[in-house]
N, C-alpha and C positions, 0 to 999 in steps of 0.2 A: 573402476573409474567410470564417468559418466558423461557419456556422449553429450556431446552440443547440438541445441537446433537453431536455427536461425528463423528469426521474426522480423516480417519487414509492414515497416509505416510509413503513411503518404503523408507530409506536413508541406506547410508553406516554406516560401523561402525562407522568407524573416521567421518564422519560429524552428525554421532549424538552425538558423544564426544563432539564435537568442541560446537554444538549448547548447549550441555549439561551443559557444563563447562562455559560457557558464561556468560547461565542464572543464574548459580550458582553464580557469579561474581557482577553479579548487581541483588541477592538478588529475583530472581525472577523462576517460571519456564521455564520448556523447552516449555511446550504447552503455557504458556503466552508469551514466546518473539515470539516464532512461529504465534500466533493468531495477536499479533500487526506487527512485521511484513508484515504480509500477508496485513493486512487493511490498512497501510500505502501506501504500493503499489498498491495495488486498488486506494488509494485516489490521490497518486500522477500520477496516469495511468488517474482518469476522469479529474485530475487538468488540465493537459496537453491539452486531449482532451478539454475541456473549451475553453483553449487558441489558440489551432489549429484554432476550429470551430472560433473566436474571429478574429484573425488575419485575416482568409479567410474573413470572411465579411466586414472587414475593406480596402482588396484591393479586392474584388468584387464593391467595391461601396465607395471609401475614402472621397467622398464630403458629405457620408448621416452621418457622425459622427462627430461632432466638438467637440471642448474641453471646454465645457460652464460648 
């Protein structure tokens, strides 16, 4: 099993309303839309990265890759 750590964030009031009220909406908390959130844009920050790295070596070298 794997330990919990705690993360803490300075927002305004209204934007912890907003996030507050959000997560109340869809049933959920503020530290869980916050945590998904957060991981989502991690994942779509290395997706990218992926595809950069991806694309650069496709016109570094467009002949070493064919469509087989």
């Amino acid at each position: 099993m794997t330990q919990n750590e705690t993360l803490t964030i300075n927002l305004s009031k209204a934007d912890k309303e907003i996030i507050a009220n959000y997560a109340q909406s869809n049933g959920i908390s503020a530290a869980q839309l916050v945590k998904e959130a957060a991981l989502d844009r991690v994942e779509d920050d290395i997706d990218l990265e992926s595809y950069r790295k991806a694309i650069k070596e496709y016109y570094d070298s467009p002949g070493a890759h064919g469509l087989d």
